[in-house]
C-alpha positions in Angstrom: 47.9 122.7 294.7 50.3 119.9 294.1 51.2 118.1 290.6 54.0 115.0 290.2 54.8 115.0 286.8 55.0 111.1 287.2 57.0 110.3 284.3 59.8 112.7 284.5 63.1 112.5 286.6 66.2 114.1 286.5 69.6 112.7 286.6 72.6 114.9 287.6 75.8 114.4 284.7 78.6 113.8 286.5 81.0 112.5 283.8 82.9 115.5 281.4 80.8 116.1 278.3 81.5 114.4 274.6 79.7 115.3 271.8 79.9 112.3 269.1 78.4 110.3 266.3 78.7 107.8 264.3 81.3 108.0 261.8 79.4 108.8 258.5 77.6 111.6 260.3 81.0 112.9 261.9 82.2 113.4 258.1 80.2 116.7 257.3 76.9 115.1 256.5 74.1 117.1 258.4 72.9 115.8 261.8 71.0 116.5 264.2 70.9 115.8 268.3 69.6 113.0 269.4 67.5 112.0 272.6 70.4 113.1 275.5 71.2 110.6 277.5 74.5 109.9 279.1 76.1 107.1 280.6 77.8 108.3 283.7 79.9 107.2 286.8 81.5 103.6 286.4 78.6 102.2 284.3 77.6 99.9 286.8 74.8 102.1 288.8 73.6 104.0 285.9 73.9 101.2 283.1 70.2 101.3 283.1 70.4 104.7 281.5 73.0 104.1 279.2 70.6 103.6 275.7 69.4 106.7 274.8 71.7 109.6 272.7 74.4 107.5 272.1 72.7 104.2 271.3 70.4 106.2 268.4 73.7 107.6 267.1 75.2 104.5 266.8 72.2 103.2 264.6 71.3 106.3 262.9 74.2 108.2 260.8 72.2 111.2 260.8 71.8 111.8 264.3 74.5 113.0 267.2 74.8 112.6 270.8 75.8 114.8 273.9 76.9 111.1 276.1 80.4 110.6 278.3 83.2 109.3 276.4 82.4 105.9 278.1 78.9 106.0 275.9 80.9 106.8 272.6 83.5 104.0 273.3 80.9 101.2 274.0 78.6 102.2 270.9 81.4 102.8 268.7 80.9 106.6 268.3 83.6 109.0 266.6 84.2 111.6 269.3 83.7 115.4 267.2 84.0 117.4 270.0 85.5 116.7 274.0 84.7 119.3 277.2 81.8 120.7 275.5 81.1 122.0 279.0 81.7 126.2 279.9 82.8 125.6 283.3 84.4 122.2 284.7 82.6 122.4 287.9 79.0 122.6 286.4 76.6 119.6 286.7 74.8 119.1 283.6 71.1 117.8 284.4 69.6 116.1 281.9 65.5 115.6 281.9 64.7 111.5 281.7 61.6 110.3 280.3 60.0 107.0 281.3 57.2 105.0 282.0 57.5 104.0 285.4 59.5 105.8 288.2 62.8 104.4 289.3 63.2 102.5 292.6 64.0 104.3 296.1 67.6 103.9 296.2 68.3 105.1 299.6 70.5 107.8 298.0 67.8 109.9 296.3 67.0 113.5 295.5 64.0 115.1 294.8 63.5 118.3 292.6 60.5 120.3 293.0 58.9 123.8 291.6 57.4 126.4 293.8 56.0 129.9 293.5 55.9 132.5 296.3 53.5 135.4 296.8 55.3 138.7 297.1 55.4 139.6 300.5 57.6 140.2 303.2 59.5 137.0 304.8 58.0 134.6 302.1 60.8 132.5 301.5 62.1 132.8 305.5 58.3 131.0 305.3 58.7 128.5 302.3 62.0 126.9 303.4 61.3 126.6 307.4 59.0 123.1 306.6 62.6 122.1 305.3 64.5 122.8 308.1 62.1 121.6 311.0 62.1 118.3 309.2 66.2 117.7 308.5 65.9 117.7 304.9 69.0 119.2 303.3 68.3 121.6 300.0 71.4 121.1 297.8 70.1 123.8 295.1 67.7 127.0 295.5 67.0 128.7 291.9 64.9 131.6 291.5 63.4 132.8 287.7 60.8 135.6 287.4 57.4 134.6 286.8 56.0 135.4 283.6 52.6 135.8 285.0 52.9 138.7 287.4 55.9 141.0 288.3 57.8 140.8 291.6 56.0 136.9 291.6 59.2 134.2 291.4 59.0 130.6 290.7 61.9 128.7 292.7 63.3 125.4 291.8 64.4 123.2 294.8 67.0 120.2 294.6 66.9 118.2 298.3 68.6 115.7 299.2 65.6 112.2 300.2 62.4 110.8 298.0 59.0 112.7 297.9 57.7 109.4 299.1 59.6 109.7 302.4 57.6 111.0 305.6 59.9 113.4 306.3 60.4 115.0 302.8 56.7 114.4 301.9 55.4 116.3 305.1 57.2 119.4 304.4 56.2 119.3 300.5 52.8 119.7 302.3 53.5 122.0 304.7 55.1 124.1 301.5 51.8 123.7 299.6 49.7 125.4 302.7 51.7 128.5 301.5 52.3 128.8 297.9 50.8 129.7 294.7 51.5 126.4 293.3 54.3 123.5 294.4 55.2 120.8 291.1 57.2 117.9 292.1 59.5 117.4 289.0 60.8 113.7 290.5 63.1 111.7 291.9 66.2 110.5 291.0 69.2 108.5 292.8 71.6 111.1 293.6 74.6 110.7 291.7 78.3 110.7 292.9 80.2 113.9 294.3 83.7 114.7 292.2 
């Protein structure tokens, strides 16, 4: 069974975490964190996701942001805290809300969820479709099912769009053999460091 959980993509962070807010809130008053949205890159292929966080701290004192310092600078922001981040080379993924999903770009990425019967050679089995059809997986995560021991739910990044022959085929050559497949989105992939 298949489910696209149409309005929700993901967008990879690329830019070095800032925590800010507006000036009044920066000054001890209580806040709390806003919608998480950063601007990232140059501006110019992600402006479209540049309101969000920063734009509600910017009109609301009581309410903080986790945006690049880009975001802060162009809403006027007070940074509080810079390199929030554990570790310089994690990418922080942040989950998008919308309406409507964004155009193929070309450039994309697809994230999807999977779970695997426990058996011998199951993954050897769920990742084959992948490589018979050239797709590249940039990001295999297993968790433990909550459902059933020894049962794991896996989270795929791949490089291509779910609407792409290629990428779509193996989703449904995946689906022949799992418990249950989610596409989580698309996304345009964002820019290596």
């Amino acid at each position: 069974m298949r489910t696209i959980l149409s309005p929700l993509f993901i967008l990879a962070l690329l830019a070095g975490m800032t925590t800010a807010a507006a000036p009044a809130a920066a000054q001890g008053n209580p806040i709390k964190i806003g919608a998480i949205l950063p601007l990232t890159g140059s501006g110019a292929s992600y402006g479209v996701w540049m309101k969000g966080g920063a734009e509600m701290a910017a009109e609301d004192t009581s309410i903080a942001a986790i945006a690049s310092k880009l975001a802060a600078e162009i809403y006027g922001l007070k940074i509080i805290k810079e390199h929030i981040e554990d570790n310089v080379n994690n990418f922080t993924r942040f989950l998008v809300i919308a309406k409507k999903h964004p155009s193929r770009t070309g450039r994309d990425k697809t994230s999807i969820l999977f779970a695997i019967k426990d058996k011998s050679g199951a993954l050897y089995e769920m990742l084959k479709p992948f490589a018979e059809h050239g797709i590249n997986l940039t990001k295999i995560e297993s968790r433990p099912s909550r459902k059933k021991p020894w049962e794991y739910n896996f989270f795929v990044d791949m490089e291509g769009h779910y609407e792409e022959e290629n990428v779509r085929s193996a989703i449904e050559e995946l689906e022949k053999t799992c418990l249950f497949v989610k596409i989580l989105g698309a996304y345009p992939a964002g820019e290596a460091r």
